[in-house]
C-alpha positions as CSV (number, residue, x, y, z in Angstrom):
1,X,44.0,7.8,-6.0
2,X,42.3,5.8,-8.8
3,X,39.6,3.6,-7.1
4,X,39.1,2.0,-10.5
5,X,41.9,-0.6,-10.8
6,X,41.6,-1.7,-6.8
7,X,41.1,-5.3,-7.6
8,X,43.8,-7.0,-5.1
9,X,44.6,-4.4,-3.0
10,X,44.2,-4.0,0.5
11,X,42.1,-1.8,2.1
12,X,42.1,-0.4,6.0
13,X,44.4,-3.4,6.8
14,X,41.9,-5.9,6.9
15,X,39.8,-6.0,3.4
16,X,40.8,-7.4,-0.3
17,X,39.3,-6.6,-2.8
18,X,38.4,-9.2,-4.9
19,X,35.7,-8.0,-7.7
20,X,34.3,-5.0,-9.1
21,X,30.3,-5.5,-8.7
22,X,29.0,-2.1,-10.3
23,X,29.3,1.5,-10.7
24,X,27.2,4.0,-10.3
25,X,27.5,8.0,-10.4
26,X,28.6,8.7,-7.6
27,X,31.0,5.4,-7.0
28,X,32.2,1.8,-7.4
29,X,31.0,-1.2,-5.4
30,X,33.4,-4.1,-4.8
31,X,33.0,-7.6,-3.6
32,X,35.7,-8.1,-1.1
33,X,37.1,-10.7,1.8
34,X,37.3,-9.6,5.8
35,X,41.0,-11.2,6.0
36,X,40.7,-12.1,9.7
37,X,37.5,-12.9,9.9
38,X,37.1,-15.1,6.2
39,X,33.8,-13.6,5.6
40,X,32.5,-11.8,2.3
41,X,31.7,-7.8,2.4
42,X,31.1,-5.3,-0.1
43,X,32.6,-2.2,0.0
44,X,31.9,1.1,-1.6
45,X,34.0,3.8,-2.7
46,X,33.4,7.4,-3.9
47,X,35.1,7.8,-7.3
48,X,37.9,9.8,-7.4
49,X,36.7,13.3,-9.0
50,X,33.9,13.1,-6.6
51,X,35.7,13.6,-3.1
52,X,34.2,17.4,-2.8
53,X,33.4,18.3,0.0
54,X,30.0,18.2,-0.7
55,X,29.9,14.3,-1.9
56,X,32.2,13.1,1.3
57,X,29.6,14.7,3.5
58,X,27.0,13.1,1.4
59,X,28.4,9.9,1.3
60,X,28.9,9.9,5.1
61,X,25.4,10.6,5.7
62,X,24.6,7.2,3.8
63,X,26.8,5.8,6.6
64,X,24.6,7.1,8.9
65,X,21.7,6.6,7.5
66,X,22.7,2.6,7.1
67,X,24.0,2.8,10.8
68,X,20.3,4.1,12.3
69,X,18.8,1.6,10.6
70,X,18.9,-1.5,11.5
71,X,16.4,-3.5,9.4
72,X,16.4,-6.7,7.6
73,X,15.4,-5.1,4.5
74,X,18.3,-2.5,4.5
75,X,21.8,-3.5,3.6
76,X,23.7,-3.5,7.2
77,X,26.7,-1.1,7.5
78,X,29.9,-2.7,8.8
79,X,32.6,0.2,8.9
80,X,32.7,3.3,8.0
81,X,36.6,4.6,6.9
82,X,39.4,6.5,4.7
83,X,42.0,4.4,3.0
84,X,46.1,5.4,3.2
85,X,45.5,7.6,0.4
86,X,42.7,9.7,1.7
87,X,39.4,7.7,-0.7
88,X,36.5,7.2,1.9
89,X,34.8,3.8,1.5
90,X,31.7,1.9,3.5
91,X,32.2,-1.8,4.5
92,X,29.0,-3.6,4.0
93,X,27.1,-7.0,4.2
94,X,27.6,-8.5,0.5
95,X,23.9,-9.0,-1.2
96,X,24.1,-11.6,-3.5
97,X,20.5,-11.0,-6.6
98,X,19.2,-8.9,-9.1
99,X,17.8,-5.2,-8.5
100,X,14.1,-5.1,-9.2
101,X,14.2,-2.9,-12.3
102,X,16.2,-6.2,-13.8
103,X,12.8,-8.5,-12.6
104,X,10.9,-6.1,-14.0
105,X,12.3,-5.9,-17.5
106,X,12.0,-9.6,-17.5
107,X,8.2,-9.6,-18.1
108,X,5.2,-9.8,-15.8
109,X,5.7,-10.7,-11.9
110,X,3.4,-12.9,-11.0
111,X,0.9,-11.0,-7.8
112,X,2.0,-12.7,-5.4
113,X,5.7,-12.1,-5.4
114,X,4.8,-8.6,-6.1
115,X,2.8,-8.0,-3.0
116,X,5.6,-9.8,-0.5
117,X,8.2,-7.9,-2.4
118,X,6.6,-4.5,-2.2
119,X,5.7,-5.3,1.6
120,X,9.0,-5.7,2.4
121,X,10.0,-2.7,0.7
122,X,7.0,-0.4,2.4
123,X,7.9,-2.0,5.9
124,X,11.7,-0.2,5.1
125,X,10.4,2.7,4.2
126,X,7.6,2.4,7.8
127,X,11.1,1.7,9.8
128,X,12.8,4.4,7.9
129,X,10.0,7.4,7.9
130,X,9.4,6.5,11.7
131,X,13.0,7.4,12.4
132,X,12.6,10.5,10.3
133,X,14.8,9.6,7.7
134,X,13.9,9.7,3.8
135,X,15.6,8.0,0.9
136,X,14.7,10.6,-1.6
137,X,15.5,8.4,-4.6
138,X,14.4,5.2,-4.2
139,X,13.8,3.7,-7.6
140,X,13.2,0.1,-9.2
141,X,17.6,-0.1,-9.3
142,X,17.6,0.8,-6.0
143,X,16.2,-2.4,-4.7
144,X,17.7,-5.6,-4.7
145,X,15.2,-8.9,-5.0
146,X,17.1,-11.5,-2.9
147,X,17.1,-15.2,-2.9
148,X,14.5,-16.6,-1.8
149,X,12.3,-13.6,-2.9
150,X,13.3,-10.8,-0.2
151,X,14.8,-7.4,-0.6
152,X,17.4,-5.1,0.1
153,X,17.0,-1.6,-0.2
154,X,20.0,0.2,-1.1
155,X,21.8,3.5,-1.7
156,X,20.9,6.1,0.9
157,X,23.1,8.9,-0.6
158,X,20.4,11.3,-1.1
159,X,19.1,10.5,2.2
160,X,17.6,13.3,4.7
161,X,18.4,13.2,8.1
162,X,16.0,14.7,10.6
163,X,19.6,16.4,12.4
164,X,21.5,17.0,10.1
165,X,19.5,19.7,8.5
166,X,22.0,22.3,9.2
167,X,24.8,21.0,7.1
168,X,22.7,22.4,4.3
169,X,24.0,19.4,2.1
170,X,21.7,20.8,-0.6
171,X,20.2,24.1,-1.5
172,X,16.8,24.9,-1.6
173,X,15.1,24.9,-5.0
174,X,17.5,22.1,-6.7
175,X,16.1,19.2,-7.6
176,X,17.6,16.1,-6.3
177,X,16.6,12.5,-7.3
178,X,16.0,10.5,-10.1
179,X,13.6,11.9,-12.4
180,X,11.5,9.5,-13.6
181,X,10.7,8.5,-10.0
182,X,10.2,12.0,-8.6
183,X,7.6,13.4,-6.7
184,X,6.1,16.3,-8.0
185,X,7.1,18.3,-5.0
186,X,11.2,17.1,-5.7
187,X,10.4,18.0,-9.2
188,X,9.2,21.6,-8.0
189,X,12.6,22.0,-5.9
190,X,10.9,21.9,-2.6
191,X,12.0,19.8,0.2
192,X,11.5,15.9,0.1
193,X,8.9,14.6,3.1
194,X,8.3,11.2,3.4
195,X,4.7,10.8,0.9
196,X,7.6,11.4,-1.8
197,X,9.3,7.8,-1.2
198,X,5.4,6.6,-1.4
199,X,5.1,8.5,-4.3
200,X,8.3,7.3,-5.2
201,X,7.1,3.8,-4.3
202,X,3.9,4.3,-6.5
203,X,5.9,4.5,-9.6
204,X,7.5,1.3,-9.1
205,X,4.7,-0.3,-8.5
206,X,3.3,1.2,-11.6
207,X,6.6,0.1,-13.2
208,X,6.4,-3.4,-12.3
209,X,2.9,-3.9,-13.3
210,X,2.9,-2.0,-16.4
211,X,6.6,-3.1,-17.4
212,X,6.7,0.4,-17.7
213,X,7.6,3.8,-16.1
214,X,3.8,6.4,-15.8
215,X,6.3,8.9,-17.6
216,X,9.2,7.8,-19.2
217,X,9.1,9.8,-22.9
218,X,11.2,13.0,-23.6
219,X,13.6,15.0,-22.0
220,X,14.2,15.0,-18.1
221,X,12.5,18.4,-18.1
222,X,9.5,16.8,-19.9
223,X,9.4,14.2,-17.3
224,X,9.3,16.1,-14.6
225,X,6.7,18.7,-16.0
226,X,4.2,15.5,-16.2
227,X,5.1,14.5,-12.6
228,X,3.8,18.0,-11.9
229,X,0.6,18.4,-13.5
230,X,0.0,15.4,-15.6
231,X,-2.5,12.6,-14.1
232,X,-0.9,8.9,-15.3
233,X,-3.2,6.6,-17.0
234,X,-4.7,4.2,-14.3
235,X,-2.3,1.2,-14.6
236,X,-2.9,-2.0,-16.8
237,X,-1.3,-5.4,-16.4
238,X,1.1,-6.0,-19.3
239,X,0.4,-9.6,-19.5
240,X,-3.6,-8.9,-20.1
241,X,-4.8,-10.4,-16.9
242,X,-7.2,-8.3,-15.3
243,X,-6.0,-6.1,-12.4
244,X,-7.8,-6.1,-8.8
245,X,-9.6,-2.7,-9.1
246,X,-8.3,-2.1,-5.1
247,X,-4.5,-2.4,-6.4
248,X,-5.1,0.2,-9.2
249,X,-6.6,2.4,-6.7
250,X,-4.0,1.9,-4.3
251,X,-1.0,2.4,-7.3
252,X,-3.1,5.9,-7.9
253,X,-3.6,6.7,-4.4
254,X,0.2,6.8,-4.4
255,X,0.1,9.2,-7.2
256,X,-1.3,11.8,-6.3
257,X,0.0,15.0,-7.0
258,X,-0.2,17.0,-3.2
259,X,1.8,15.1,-1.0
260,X,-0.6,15.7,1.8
261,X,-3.6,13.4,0.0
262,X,-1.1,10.2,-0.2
263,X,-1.4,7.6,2.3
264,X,1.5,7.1,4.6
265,X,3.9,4.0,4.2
266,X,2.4,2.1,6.8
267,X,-1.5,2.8,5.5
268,X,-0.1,2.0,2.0
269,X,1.0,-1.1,3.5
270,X,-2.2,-2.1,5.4
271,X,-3.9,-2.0,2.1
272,X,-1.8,-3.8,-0.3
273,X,-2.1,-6.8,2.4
274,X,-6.0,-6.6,2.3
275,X,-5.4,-6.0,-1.5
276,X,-3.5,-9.5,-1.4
277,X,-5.9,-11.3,0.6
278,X,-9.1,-10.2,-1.3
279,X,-10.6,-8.4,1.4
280,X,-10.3,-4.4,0.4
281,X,-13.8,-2.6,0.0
282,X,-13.5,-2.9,-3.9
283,X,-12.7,-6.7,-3.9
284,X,-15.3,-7.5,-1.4
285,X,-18.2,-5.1,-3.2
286,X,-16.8,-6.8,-6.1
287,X,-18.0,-10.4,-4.8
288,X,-21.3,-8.7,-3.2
289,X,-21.9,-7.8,-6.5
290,X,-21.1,-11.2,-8.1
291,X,-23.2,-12.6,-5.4
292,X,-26.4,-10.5,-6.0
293,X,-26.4,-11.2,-9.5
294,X,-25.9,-14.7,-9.3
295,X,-29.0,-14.8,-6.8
296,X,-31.0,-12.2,-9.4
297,X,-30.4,-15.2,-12.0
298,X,-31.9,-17.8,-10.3
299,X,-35.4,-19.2,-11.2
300,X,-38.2,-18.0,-8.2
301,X,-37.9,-22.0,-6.7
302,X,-33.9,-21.6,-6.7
303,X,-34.0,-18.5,-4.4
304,X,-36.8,-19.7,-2.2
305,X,-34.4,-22.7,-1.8
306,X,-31.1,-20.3,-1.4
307,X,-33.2,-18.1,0.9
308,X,-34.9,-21.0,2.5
309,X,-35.8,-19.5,6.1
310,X,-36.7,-16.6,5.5
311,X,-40.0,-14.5,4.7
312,X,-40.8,-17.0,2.3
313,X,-42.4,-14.0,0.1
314,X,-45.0,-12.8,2.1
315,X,-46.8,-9.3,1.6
316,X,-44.5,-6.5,2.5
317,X,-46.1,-4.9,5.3
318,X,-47.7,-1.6,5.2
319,X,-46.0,1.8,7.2
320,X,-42.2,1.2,6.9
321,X,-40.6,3.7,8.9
322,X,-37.3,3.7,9.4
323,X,-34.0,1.7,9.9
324,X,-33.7,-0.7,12.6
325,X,-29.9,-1.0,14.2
326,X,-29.9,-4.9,15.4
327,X,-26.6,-5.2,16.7
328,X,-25.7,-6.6,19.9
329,X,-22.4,-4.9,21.0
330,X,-24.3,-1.5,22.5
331,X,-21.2,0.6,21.3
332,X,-21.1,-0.3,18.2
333,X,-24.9,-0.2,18.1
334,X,-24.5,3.5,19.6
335,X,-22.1,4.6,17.0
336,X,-24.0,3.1,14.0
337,X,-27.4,4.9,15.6
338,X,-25.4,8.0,15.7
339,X,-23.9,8.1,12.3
340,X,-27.6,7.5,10.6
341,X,-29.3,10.4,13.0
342,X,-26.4,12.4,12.1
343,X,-27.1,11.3,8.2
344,X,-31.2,12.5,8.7
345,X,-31.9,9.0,8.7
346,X,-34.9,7.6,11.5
347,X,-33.5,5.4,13.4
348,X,-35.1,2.8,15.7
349,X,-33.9,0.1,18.3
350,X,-33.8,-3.2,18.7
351,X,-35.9,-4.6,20.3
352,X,-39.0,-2.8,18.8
353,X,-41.8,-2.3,21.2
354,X,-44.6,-4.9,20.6
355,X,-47.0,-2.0,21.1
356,X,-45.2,0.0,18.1
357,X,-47.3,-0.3,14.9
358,X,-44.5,1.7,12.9
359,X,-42.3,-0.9,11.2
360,X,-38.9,-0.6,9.6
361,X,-37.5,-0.7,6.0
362,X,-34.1,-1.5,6.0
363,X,-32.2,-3.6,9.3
364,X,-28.6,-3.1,9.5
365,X,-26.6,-6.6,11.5
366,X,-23.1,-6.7,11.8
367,X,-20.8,-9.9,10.7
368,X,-19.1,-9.3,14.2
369,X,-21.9,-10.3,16.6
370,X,-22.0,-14.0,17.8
371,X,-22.9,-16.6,15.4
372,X,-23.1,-17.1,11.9
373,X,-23.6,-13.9,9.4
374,X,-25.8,-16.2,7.2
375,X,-27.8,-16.9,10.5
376,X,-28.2,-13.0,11.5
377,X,-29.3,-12.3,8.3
378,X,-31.9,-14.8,7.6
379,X,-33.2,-13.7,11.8
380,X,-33.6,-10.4,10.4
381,X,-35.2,-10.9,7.3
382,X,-38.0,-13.4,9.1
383,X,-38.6,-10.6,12.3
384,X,-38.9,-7.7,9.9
385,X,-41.0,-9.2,6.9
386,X,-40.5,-7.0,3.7
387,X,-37.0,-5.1,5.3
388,X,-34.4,-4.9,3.3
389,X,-30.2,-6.1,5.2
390,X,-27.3,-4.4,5.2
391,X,-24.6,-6.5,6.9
392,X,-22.0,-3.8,8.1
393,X,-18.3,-5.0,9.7
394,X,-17.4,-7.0,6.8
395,X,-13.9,-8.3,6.4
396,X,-13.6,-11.4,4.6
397,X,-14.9,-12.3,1.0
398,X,-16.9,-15.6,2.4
399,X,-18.5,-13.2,4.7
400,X,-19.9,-11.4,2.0
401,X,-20.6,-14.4,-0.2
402,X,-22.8,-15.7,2.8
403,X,-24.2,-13.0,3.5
404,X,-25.6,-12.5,-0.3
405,X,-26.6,-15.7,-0.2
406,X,-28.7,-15.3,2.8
407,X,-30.5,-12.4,1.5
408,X,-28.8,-9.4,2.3
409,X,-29.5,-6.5,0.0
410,X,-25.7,-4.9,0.6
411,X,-22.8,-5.0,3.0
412,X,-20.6,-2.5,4.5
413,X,-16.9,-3.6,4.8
414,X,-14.8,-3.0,8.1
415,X,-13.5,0.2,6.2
416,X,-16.1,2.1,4.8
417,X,-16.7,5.4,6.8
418,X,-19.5,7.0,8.0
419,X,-21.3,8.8,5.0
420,X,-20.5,5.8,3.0
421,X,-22.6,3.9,5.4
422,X,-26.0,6.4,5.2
423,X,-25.3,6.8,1.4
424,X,-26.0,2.8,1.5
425,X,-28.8,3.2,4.1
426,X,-30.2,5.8,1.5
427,X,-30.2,4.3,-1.3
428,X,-31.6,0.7,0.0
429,X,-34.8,2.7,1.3
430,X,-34.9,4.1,-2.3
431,X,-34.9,0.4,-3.2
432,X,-37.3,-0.5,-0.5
433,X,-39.8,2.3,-1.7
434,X,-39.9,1.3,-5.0
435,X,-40.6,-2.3,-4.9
């Protein structure tokens, strides 16, 4: 049986084999025609020292795996067989690019190929995890950048199966995996769960934007050590160009060393889109902040005129007393009312009693109520002279430009939590005290 000189042959009745396409350690991948039907396939064979036991019910399972799922980022399984003389092979859809460790070493990919091709790949993984199956050694080789710019996730050899646990395919406390892209918990001999692929996932991301691996010097041992208990520098763009601070936090958010603390496939995927689109909490405090100077620069005529509408810098009224909640939607009104009291924080409603001399100090609006958020601002500012705005339910950057520019003090994006929200409350009354 020598699966190395198969070019020509003919294979289950139906394939030749026309080219050899690669070989890996476990087999050989060749391109090859469907006689009958005159399409193209690729098929894969175990070598021939490896048919143990062991590695045929290995490679079966990547039959299975390929066969449960069905996704357009996962190479499709045709046929599933044993040659005349015993050698198992896979019949699959014939992917025709470069694997993304070959992209990579080619310099710098640009941010946005990066984000579509790492979406792609964390939808896989979403499809994959959700049917309880993990890859266990996904890696930059593993994944094949397609014309025109999709992928193809390949080799589920390692992959576990949520039923086929009893087949005891590998033993407790050895490693299995690749590892340079091993979680800490693979490199400890425990069990893979899914946050390893993200983890996984996290050092090609790191890979690709670094141009290289977090760990990549000494011996495997050494490697895996620093996977256990080393923290990787956050990561830097090779090229020089400034990194969004929301990508390096989602790269190290992937890193993490307890597999519990990393966000699932699908969370990691939610971010990298608002990552892409500029609208995660860093990027959008980022253009609050860029906002507030730029206003703070301004001669006293320019902001008048930028913040035309408003108090027009009349005296601060004496006996501030709390935050007002002037939002219209009365559950979201509710729940921000709640999260304050809960925070220690006085809270009053909107609308205040004309007969109330007690007046407010900070008035939080939300960019989700009707009409403009430069407009809800600017009402705010002129029925509570002296109050500082926060503007919570942010989700877009030209929200939070506007709302800057209006005269918002701060702004709460649609994913900041609850004690982020009274730490801002806090420290804008600490503002409003000191002016």
């Amino acid at each position: 049986m020598n699966v190395a000189g198969r070019v020509g042959e003919l294979v289950g009745g139906r394939f030749r084999i026309d080219e050899e396409l690669g070989r890996g350690g476990m087999g050989i991948v060749y391109s090859a025609t469907h006689l009958e039907l005159g399409e193209p396939v690729a098929l894969k064979f175990l070598h021939a020292w490896m048919q143990t036991p062991e590695l045929v019910a290995r490679f079966k399972r990547e039959a299975v795996a390929l066969a449960r799922l069905r996704h357009p980022g996962v190479v499709s399984l045709l046929e599933f067989g044993e040659d005349r003389d015993g050698s198992r092979f896979l019949v699959m859809e014939l992917v025709r690019g470069e694997t993304l460790a070959s992209v990579t070493e080619r310099g710098a990919i640009p941010l946005p190929l990066l984000h579509r091709i790492f979406d792609e790949i964390l939808d896989v993984l979403e499809a994959a995890h959700a049917e309880g199956i993990i890859h266990r050694d996904l890696k930059s080789s593993n994944v094949m950048v397609v014309p025109p710019e999709h992928i193809k996730v390949l080799d589920f050899g390692l992959a576990s199966l949520p039923d086929m646990v009893a087949e005891k395919l590998t033993e407790s406390g050895i490693v299995q995996g690749t590892p340079e892209y091993m979680s800490p918990e693979q490199c400890h001999g425990e069990p893979a769960v899914a946050a390893s692929d993200v983890y996984s996932l996290g050092v090609m991301l790191y890979e690709a934007l670094v141009g290289r691996l977090p760990f990549h010097e000494g011996s495997a041992a050494d490697i895996m050590a620093r996977h256990m208990f080393v923290d990787p520098e956050p990561p830097a763009r090779r090229d020089g160009a400034p990194l969004p601070p929301g990508l390096v936090s989602l790269v190290m958010a992937a890193l993490r060393k307890e597999a519990a603390e990393r966000p699932t496939a699908a969370a990691l995927r939610r971010d990298l889109a608002f990552v892409a689109k500029g609208t995660d909490v860093a990027s959008l405090a980022q253009v609050a902040a860029r906002e507030r100077a730029r206003v703070a620069a301004l001669s006293r005529s320019e902001r008048a005129f930028t913040r035309r509408g408003t108090s027009g810098g009349r005296p601060e009224p004496a006996g501030a007393a709390g935050v007002l909640v002037s939002v219209s939607t009365r559950v979201r009104a509710k729940a921000l009312e709640t999260t304050l009291a809960l925070g220690g924080i006085r809270v009053r409603r909107a609308p205040l009693d004309p007969d109330d001399d007690a007046r407010v100090d900070v008035v939080v609006v939300s960019a989700r109520d009707p009409g403009g958020v430069a407009d809800r601002v600017k009402a705010a500012r002129s029925a509570n002279l002296g109050a500082l705005v926060l503007v919570v339910d942010v989700s877009e950057a030209a929200e939070a430009t506007l709302a800057i520019r209006a005269g918002a003090a701060d702004i709460a994006t649609t994913r900041d939590g609850d004690t982020d929200l009274a730490r801002r409350i806090s420290s804008l009354r600490r503002t409003h005290v000191s002016r």
